[in-house]
N, CA, C and O atoms as CSV, one atom per row, in Angstrom:
chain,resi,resn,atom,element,x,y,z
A,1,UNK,N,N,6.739,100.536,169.708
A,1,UNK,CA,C,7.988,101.177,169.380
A,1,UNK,C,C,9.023,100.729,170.411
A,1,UNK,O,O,8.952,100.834,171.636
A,2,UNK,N,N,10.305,100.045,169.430
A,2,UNK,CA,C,11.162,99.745,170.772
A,2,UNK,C,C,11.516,101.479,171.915
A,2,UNK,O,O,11.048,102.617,171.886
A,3,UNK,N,N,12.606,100.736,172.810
A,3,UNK,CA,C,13.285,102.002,173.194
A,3,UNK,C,C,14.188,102.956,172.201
A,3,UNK,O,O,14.152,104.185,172.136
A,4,UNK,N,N,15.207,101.821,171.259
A,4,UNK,CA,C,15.853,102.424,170.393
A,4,UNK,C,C,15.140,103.660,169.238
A,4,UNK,O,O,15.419,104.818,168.928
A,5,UNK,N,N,14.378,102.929,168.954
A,5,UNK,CA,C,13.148,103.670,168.231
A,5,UNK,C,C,12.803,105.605,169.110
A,5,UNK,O,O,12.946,106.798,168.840
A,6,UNK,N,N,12.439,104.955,169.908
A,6,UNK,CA,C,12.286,105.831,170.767
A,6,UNK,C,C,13.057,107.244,171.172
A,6,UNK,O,O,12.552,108.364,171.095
A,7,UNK,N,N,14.431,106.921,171.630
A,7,UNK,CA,C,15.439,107.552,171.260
A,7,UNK,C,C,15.611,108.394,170.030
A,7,UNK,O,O,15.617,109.625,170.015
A,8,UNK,N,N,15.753,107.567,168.964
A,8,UNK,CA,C,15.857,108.304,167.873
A,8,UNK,C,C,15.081,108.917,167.502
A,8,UNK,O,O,15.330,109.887,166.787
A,9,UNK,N,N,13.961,108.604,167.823
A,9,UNK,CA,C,12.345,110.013,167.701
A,9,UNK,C,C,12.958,111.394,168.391
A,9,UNK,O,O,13.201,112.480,167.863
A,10,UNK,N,N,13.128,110.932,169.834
A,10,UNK,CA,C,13.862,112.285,170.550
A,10,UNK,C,C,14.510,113.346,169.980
A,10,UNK,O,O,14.371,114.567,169.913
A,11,UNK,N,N,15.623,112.099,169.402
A,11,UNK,CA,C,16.680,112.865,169.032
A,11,UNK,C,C,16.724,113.577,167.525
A,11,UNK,O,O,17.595,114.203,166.921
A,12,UNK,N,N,15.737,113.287,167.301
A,12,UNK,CA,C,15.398,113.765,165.863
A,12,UNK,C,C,14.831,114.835,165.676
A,12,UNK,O,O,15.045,115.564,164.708
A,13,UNK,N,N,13.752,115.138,166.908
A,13,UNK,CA,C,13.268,115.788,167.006
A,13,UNK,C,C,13.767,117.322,167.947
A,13,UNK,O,O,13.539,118.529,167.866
A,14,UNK,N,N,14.493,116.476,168.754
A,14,UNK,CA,C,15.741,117.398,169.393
A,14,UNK,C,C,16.378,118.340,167.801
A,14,UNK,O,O,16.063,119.467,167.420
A,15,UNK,N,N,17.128,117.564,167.313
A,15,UNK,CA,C,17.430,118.281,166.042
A,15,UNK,C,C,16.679,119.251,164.986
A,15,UNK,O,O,17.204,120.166,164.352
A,16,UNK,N,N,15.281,118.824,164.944
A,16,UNK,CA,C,15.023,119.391,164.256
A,16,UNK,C,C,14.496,121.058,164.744
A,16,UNK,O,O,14.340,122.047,164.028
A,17,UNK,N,N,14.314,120.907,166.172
A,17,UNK,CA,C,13.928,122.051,166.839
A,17,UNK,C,C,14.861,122.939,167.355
A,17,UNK,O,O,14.682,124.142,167.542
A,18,UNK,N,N,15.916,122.262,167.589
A,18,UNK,CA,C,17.383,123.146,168.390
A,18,UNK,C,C,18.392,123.170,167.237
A,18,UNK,O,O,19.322,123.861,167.654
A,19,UNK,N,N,18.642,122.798,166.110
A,19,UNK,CA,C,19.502,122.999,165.080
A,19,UNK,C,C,19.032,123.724,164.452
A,19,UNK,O,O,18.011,123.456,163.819
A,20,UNK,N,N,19.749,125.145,164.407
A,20,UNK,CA,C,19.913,126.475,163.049
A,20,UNK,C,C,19.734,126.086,161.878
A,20,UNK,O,O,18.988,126.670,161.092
A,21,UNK,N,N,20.524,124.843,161.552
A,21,UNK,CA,C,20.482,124.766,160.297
A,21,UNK,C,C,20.007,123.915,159.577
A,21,UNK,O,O,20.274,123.791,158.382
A,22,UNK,N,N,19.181,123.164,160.270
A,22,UNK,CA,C,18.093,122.186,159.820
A,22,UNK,C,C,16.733,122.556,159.644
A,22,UNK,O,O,15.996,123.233,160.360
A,23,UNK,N,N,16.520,121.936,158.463
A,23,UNK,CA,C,15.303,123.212,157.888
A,23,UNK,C,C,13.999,122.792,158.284
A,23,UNK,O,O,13.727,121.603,158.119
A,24,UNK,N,N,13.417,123.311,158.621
A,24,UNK,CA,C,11.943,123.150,159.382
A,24,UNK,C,C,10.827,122.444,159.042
A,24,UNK,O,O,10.163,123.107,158.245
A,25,UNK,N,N,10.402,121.550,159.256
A,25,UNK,CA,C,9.724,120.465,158.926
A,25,UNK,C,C,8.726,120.462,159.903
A,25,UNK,O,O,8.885,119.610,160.777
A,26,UNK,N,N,7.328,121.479,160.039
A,26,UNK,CA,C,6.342,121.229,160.736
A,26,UNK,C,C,5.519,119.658,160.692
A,26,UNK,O,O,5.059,119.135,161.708
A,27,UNK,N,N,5.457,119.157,159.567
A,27,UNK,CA,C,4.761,118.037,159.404
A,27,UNK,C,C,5.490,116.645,160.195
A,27,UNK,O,O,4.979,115.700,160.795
A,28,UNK,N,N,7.069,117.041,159.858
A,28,UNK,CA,C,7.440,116.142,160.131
A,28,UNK,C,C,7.470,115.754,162.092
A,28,UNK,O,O,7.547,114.681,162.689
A,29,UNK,N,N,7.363,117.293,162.623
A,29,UNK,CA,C,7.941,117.750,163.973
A,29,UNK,C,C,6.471,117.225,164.892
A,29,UNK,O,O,6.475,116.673,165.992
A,30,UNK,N,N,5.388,117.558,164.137
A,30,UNK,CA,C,4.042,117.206,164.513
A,30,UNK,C,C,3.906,115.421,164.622
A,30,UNK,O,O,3.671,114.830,165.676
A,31,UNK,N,N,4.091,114.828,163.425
A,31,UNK,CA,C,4.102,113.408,163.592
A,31,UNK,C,C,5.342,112.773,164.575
A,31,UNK,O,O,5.124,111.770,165.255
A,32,UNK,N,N,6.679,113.467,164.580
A,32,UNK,CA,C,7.557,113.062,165.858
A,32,UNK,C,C,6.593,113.468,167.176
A,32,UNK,O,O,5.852,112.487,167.239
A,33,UNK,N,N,6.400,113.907,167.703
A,33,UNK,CA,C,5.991,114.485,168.578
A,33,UNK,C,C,4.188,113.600,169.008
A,33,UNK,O,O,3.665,113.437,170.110
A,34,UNK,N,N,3.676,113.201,167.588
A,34,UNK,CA,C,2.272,112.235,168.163
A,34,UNK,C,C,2.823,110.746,168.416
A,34,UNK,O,O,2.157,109.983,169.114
A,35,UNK,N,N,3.931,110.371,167.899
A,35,UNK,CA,C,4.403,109.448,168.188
A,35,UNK,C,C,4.966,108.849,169.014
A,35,UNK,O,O,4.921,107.619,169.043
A,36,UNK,N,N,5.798,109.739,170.103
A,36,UNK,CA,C,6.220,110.227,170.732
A,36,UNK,C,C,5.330,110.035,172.372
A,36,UNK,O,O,5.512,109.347,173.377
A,37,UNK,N,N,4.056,111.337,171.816
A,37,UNK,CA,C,3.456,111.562,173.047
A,37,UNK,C,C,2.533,109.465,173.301
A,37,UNK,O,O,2.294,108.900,174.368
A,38,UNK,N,N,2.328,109.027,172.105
A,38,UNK,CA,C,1.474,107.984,172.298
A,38,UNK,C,C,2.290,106.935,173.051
A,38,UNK,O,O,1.803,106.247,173.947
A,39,UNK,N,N,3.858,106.828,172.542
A,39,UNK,CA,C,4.683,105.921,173.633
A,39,UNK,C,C,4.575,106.190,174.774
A,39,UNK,O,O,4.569,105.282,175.605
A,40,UNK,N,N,4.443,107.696,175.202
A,40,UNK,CA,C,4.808,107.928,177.019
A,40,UNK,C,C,3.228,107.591,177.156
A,40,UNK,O,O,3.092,106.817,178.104
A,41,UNK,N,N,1.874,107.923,176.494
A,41,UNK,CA,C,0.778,107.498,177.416
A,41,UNK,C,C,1.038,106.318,177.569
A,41,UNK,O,O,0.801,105.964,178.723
A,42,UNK,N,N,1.639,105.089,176.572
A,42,UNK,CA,C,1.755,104.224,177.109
A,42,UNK,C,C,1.955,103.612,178.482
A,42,UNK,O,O,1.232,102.909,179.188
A,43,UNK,N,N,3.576,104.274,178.679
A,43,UNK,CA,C,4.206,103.781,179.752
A,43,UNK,C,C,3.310,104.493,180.639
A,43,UNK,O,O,2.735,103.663,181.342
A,44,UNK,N,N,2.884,105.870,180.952
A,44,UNK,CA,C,2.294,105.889,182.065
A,44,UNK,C,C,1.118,105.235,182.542
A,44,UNK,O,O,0.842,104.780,183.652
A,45,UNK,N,N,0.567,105.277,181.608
A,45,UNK,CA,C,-0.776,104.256,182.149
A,45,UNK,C,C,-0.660,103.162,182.699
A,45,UNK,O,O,-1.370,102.745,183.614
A,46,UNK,N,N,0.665,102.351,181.949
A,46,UNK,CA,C,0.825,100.948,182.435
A,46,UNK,C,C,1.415,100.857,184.282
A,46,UNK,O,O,2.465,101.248,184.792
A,47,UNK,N,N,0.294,100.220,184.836
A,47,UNK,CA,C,0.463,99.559,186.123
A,47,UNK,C,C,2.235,98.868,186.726
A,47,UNK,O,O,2.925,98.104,186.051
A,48,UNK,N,N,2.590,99.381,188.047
A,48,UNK,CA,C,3.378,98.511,188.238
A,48,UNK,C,C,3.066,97.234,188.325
A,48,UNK,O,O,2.137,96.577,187.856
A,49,UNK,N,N,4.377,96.856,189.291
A,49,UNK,CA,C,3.738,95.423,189.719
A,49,UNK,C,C,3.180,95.892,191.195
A,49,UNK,O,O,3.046,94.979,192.010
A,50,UNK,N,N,2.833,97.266,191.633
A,50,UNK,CA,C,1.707,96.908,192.679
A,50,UNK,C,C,0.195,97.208,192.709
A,50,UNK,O,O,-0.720,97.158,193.531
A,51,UNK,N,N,0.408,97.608,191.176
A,51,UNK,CA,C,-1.237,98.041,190.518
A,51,UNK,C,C,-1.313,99.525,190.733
A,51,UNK,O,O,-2.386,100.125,190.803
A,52,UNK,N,N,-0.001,100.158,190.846
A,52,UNK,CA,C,-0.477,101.646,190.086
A,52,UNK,C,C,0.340,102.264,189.253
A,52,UNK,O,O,1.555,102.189,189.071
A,53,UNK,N,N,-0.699,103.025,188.668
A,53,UNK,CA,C,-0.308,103.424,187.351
A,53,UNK,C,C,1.173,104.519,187.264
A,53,UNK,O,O,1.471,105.426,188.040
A,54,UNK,N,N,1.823,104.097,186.183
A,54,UNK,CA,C,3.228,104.985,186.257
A,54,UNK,C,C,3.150,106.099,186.328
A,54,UNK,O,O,4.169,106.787,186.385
């Protein structure tokens, strides 16, 4: 997933949880959110450049 990608997961998900008037989409809030969490294990796991992990 790029960064842009990324972002817009956020922010989508930002919306769908903090906007009144956007109607509630558990399925959808669950798959933002695994998608989401699988980019950041990414980055943290990944090593700097002095061999530790983010």
């Amino acid at each position: 997933m790029t960064e842009t990608d990324y972002r817009r997961k956020l922010n989508e998900l930002n919306r769908l949880l903090n906007d009144p008037e956007a109607p509630l989409q558990p399925q959808l809030v669950w798959t933002l959110l695994a998608e989401i969490a699988h980019h950041d294990a990414g980055r943290v796991a990944a090593p700097d450049a002095h061999g530790h992990a983010g």
